[in-house]
py3Dmol code that shows the C-alpha trace and the ligand (Angstrom):
import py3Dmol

protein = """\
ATOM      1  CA  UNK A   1     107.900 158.161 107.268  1.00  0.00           C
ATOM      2  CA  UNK A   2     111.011 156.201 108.597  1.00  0.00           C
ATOM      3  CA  UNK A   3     113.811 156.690 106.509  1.00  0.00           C
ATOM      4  CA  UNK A   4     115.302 154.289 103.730  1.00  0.00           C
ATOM      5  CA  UNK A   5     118.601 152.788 104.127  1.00  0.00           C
ATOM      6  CA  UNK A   6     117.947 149.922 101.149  1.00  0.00           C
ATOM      7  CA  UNK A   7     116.066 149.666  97.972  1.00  0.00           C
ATOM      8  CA  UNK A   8     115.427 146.330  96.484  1.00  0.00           C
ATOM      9  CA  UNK A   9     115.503 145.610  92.983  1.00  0.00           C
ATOM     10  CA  UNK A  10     113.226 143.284  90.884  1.00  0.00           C
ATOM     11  CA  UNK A  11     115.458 141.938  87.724  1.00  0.00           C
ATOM     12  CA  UNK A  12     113.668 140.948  84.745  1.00  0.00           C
ATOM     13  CA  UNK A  13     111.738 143.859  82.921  1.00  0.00           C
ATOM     14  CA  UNK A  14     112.893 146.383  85.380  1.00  0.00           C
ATOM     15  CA  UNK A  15     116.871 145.939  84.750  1.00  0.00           C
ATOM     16  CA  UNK A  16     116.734 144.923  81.366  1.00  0.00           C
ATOM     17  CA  UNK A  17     114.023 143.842  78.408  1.00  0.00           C
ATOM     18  CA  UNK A  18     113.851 139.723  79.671  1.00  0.00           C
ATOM     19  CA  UNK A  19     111.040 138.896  76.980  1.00  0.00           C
ATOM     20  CA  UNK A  20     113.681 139.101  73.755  1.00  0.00           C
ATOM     21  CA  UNK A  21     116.363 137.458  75.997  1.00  0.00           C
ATOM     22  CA  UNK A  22     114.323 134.311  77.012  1.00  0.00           C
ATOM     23  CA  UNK A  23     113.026 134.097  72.721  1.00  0.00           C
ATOM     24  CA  UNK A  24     117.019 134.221  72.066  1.00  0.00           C
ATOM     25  CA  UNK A  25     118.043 132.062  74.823  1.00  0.00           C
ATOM     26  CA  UNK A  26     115.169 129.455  73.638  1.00  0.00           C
ATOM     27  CA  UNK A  27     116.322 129.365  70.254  1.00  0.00           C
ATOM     28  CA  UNK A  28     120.004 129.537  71.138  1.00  0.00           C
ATOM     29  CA  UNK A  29     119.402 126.257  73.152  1.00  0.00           C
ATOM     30  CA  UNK A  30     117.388 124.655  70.425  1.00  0.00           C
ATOM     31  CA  UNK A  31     120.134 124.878  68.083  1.00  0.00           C
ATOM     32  CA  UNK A  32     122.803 123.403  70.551  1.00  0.00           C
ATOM     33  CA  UNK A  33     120.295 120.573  71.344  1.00  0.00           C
ATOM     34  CA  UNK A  34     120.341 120.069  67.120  1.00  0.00           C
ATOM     35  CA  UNK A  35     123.892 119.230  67.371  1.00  0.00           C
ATOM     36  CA  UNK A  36     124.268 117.562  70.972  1.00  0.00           C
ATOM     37  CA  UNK A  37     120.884 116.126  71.916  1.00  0.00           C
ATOM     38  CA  UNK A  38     119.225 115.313  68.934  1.00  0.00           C
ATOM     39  CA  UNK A  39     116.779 113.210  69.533  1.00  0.00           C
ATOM     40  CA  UNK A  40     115.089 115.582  72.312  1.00  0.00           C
ATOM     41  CA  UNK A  41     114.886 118.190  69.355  1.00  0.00           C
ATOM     42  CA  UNK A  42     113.304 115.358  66.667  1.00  0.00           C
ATOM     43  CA  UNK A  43     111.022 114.979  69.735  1.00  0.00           C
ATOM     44  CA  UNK A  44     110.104 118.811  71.179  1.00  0.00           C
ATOM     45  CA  UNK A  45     110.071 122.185  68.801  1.00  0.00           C
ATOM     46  CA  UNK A  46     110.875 125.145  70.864  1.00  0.00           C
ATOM     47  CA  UNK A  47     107.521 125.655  71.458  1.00  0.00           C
ATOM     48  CA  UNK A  48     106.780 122.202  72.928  1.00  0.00           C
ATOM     49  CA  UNK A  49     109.460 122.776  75.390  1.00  0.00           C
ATOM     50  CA  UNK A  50     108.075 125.901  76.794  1.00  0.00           C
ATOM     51  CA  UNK A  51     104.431 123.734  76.704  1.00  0.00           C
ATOM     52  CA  UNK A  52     106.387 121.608  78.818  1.00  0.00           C
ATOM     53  CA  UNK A  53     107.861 123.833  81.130  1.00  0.00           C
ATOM     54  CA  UNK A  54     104.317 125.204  81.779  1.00  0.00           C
ATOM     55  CA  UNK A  55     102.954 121.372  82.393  1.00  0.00           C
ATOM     56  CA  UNK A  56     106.056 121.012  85.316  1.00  0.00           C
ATOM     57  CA  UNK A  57     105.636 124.402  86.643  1.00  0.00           C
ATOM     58  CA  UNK A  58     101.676 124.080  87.572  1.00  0.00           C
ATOM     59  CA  UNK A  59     102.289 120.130  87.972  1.00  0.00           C
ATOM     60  CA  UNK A  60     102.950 118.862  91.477  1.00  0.00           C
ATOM     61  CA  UNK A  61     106.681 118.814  91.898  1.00  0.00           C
ATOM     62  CA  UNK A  62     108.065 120.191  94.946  1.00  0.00           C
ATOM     63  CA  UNK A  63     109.522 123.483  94.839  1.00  0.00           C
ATOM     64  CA  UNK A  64     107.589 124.954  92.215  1.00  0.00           C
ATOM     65  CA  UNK A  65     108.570 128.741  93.295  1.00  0.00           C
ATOM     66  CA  UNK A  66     112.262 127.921  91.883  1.00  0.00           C
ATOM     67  CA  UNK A  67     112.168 128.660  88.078  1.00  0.00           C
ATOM     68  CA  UNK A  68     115.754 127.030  88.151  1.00  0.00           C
ATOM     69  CA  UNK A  69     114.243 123.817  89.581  1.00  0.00           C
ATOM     70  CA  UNK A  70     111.516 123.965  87.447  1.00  0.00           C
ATOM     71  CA  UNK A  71     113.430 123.955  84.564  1.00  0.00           C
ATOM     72  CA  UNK A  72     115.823 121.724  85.196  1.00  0.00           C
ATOM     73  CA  UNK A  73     113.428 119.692  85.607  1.00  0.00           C
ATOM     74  CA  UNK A  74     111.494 120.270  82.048  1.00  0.00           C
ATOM     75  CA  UNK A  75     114.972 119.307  80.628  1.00  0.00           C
ATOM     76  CA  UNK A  76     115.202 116.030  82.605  1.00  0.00           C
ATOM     77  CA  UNK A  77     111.543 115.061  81.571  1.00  0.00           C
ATOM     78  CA  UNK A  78     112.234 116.153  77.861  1.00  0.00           C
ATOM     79  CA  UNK A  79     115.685 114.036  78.208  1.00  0.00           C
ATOM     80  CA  UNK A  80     113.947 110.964  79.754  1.00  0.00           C
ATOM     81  CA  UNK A  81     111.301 110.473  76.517  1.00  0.00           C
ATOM     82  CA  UNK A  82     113.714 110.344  74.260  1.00  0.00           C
ATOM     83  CA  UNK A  83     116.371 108.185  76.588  1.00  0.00           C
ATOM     84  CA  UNK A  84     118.840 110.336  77.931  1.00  0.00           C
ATOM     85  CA  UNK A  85     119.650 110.448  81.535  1.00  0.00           C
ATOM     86  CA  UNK A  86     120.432 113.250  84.073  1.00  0.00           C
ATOM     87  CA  UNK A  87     124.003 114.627  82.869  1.00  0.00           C
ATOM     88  CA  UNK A  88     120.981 115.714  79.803  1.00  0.00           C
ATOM     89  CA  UNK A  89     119.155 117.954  81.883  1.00  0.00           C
ATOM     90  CA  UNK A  90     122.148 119.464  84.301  1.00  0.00           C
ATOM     91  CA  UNK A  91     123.710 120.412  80.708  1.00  0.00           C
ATOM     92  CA  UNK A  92     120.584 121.718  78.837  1.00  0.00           C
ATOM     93  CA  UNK A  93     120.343 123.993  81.841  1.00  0.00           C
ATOM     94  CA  UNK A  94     123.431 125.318  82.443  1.00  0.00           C
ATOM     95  CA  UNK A  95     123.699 125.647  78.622  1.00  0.00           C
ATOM     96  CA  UNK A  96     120.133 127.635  78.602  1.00  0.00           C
ATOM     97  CA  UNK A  97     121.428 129.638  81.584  1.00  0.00           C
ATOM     98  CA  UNK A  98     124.659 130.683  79.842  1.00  0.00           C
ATOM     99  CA  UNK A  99     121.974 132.150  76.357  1.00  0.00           C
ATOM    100  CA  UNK A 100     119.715 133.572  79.661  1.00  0.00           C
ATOM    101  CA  UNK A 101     122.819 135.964  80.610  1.00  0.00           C
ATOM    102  CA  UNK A 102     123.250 137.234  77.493  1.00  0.00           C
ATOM    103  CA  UNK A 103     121.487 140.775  78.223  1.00  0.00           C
ATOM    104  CA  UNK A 104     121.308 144.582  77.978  1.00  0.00           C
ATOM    105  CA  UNK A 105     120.867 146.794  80.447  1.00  0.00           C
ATOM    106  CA  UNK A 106     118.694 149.593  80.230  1.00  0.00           C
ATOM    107  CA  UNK A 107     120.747 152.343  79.337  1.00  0.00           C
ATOM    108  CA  UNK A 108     120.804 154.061  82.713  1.00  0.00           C
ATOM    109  CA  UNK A 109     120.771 151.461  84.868  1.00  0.00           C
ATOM    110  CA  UNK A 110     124.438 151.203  85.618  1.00  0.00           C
ATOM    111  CA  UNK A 111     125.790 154.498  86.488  1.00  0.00           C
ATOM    112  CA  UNK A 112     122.448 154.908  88.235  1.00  0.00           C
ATOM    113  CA  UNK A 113     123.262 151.844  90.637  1.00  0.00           C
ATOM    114  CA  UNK A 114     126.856 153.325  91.062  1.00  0.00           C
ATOM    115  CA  UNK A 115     125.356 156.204  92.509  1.00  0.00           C
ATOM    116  CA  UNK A 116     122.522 154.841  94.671  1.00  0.00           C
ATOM    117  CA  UNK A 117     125.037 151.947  95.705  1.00  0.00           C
ATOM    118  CA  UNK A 118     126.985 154.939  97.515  1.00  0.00           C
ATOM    119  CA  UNK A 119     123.921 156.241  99.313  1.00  0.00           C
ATOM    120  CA  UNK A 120     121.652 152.816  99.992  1.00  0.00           C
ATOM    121  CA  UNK A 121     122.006 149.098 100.545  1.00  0.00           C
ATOM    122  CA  UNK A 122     120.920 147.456  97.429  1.00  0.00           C
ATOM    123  CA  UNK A 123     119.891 144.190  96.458  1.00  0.00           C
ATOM    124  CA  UNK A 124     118.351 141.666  94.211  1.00  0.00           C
ATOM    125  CA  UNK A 125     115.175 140.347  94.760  1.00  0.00           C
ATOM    126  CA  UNK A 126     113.952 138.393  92.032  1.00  0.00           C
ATOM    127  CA  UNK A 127     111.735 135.216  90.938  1.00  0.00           C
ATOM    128  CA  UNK A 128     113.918 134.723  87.894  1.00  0.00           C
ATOM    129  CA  UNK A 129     116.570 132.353  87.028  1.00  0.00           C
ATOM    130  CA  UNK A 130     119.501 135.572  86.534  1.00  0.00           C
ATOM    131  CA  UNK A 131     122.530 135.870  88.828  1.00  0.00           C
ATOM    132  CA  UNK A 132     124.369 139.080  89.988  1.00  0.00           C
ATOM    133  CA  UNK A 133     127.606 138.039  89.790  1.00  0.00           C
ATOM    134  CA  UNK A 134     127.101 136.741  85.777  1.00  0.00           C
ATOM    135  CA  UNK A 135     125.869 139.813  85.254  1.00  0.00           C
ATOM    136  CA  UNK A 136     128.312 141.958  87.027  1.00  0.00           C
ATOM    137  CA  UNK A 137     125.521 143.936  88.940  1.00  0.00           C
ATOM    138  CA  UNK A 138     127.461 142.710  92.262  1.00  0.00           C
ATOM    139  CA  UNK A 139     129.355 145.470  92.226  1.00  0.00           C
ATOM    140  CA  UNK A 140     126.430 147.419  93.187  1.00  0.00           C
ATOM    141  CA  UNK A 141     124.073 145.016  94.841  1.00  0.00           C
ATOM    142  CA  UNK A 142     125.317 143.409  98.113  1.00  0.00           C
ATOM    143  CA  UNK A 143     122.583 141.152  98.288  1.00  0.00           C
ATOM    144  CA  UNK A 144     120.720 138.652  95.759  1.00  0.00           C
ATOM    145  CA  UNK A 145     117.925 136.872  97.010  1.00  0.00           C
ATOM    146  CA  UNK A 146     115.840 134.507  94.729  1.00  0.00           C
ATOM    147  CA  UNK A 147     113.346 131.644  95.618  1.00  0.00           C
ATOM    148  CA  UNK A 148     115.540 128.966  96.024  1.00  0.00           C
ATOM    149  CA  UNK A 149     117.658 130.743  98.666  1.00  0.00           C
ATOM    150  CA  UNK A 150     114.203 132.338 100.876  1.00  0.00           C
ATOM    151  CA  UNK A 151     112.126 129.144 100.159  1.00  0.00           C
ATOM    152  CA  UNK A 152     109.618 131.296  98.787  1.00  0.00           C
ATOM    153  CA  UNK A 153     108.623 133.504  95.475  1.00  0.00           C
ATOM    154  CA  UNK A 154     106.949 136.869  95.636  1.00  0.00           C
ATOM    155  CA  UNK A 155     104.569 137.703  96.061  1.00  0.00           C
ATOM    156  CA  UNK A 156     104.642 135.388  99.083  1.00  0.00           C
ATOM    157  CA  UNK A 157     105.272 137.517 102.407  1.00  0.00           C
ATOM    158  CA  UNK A 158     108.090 134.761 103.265  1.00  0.00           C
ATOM    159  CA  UNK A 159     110.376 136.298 100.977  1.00  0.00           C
ATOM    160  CA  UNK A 160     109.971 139.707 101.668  1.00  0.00           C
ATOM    161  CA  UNK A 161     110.557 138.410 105.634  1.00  0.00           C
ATOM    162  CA  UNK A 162     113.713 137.164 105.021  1.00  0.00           C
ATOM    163  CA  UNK A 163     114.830 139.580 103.194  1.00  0.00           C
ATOM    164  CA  UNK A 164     114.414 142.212 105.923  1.00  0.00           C
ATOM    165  CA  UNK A 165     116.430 139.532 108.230  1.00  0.00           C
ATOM    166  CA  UNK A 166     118.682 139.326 105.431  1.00  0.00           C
ATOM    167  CA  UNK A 167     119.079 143.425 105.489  1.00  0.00           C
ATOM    168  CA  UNK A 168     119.089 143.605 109.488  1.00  0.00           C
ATOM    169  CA  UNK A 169     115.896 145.944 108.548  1.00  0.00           C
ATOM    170  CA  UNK A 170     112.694 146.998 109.018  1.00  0.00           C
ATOM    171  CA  UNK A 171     110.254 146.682 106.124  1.00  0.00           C
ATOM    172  CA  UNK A 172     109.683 150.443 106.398  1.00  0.00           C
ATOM    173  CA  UNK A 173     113.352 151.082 105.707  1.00  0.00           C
ATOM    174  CA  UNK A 174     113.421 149.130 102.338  1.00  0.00           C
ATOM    175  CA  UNK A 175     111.964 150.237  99.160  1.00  0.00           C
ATOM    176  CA  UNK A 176     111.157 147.262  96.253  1.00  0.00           C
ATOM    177  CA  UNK A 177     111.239 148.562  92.986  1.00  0.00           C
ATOM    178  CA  UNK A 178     109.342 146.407  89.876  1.00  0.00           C
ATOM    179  CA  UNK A 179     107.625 145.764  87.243  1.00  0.00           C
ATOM    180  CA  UNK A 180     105.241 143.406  88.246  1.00  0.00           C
ATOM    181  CA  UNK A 181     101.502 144.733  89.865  1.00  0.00           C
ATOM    182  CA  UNK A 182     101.022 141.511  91.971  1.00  0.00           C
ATOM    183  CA  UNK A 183     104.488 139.030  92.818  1.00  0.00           C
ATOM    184  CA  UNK A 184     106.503 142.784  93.057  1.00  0.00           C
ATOM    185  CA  UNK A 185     103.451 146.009  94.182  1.00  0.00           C
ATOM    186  CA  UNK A 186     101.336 144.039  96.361  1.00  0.00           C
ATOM    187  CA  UNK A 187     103.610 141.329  97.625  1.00  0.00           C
ATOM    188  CA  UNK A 188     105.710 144.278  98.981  1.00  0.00           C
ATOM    189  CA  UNK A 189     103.359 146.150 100.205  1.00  0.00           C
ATOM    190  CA  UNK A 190     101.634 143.564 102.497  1.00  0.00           C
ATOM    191  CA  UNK A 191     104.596 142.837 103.999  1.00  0.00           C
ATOM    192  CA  UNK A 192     105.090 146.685 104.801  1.00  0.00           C
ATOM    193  CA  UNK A 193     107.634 148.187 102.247  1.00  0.00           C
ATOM    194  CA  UNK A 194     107.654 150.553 100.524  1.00  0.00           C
ATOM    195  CA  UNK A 195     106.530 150.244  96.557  1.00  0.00           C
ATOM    196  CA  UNK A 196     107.978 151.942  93.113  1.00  0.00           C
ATOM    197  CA  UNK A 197     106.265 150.726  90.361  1.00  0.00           C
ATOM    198  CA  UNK A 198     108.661 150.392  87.196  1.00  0.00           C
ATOM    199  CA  UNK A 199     106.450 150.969  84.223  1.00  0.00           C
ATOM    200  CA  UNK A 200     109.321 150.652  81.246  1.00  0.00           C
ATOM    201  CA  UNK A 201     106.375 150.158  78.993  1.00  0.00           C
ATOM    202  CA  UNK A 202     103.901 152.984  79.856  1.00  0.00           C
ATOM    203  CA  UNK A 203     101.337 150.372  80.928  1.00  0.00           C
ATOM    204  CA  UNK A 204      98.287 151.765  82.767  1.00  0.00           C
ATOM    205  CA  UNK A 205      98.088 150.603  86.451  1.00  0.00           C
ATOM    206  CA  UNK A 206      94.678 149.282  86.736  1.00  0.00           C
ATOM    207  CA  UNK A 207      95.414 147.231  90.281  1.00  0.00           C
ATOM    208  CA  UNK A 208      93.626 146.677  93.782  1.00  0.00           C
ATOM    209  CA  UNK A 209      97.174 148.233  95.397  1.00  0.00           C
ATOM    210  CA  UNK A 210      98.295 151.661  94.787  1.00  0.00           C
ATOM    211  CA  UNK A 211     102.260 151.771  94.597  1.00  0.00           C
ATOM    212  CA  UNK A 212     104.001 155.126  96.565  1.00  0.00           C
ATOM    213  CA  UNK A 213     104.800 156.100  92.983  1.00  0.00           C
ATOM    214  CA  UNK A 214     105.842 154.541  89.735  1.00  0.00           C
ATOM    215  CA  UNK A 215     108.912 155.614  87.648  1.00  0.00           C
ATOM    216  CA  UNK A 216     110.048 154.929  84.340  1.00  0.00           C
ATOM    217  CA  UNK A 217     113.904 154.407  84.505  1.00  0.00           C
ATOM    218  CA  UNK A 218     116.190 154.976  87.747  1.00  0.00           C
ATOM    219  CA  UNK A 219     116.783 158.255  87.197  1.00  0.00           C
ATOM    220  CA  UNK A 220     113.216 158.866  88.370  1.00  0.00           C
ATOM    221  CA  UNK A 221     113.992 156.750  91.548  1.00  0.00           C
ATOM    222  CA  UNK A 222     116.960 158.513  92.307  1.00  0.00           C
ATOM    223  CA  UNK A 223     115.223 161.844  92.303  1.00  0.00           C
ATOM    224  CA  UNK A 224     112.302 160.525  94.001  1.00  0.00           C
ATOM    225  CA  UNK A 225     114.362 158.689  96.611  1.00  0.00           C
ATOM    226  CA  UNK A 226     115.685 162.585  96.870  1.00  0.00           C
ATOM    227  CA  UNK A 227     112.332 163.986  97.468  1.00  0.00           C
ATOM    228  CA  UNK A 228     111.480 161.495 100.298  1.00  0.00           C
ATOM    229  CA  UNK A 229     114.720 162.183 101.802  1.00  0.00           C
ATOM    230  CA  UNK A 230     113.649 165.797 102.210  1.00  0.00           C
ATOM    231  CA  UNK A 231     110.128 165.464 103.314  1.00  0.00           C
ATOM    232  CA  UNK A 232     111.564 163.305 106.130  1.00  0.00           C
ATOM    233  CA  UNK A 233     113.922 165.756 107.260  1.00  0.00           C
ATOM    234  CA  UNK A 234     111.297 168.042 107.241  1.00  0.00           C
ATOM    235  CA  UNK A 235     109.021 166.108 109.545  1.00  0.00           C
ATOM    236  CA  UNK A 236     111.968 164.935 111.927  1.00  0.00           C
TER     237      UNK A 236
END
"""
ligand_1 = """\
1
MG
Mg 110.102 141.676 86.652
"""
view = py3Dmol.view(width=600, height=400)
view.addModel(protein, "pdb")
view.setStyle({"model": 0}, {"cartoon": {"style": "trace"}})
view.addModel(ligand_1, "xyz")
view.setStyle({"model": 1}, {"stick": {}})
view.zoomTo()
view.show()
């Protein structure tokens, strides 16, 4: 087992609860659009919007893998029915976006990113629409890389590729971490790094991969990240 120098972190449901953030950030944005874009909310409930986003995201626009792009461009289809042009759309989003940041860590997460921060390279790697720096996590991860900066989504291997160029590493020497069996456990593994399922939920793992292991908060990770340490010393 080589030894690993970064761990990469999935964001939504692995960081913090996303499900109750997106419901809030969809309502949020609803009520703004009540007062500023009216006529888009006489025309689309919240729900139609997210029916919407669903149509545009397995439509055939370009660039599907970016959530951001996908969205914006839900917002500038919404805004076009009802007659309002682009400046619509680039507002909607960055006004959604703003509701989107409004989260909660897990309670551990911080001071256990301090102290893995100190011992590993860490980093973001997530399909979602969150940023580091809004968030503050830059303090601790040195690296955020979403689909719109590799030109890919997990669980495509192009992602996890540039990421390791983006680390100077080997996929052996990186760890991903997340929630999700399929764009997070087997994306990672095929591309040869190592897997920690994060199972907030106690979900059962009934998947074609097996993960190394599965945790249930960091504090796991940072004692199993401990344990691999040791079993490599012991074979070098
Ligand atoms: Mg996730």
């Amino acid at each position: 087992m080589r030894k690993i120098k970064a761990i990469t972190f999935d964001l939504d449901e692995t960081l913090w609860s996303n499900g109750p953030v997106i419901e809030r950030a969809d309502k949020a944005l609803h009520q703004w659009l009540q007062e500023k874009y009216p006529l888009v909310c006489e025309r689309y409930s919240i729900e139609d919007l997210r029916v919407l986003l669903e149509e545009v995201r397995l439509g055939d626009i370009s660039d599907k893998h970016d959530r951001a792009r996908v969205r914006q461009e839900m917002y500038r289809r919404a805004g076009e029915a009802v007659g309002y042009g682009d400046e619509f759309s680039l507002e909607a989003y960055s006004e959604w976006q703003h509701h989107r940041h409004q989260i909660e860590f897990f309670e551990e997460v911080t001071e256990s990113l301090e102290r893995l921060s100190k011992k590993y390279i860490l980093a973001a790697l997530t399909n979602g629409t969150a940023e580091i720096h809004r968030l503050g996590l830059d303090t601790y991860l040195s690296f955020y890389i979403s689909p719109s900066i590799a030109g890919a989504a997990k669980p495509e291997r192009k992602i996890f590729e540039y990421t390791c160029s983006q680390l100077g590493l080997s996929p052996e020497e990186i760890v991903h971490v997340g929630d999700h069996p399929d764009e997070d456990m087997r994306g990672a593994q095929e591309a040869g790094l190592r897997t920690v399922w994060m199972n907030r939920f106690d979900l059962t793992w009934d998947h074609s991969v097996t993960p190394d292991a599965m945790i249930t908060d960091l504090r796991q990770l940072e004692r199993l990240l401990e344990e691999w340490e040791n079993n490599t010393q012991q074979v070098a």
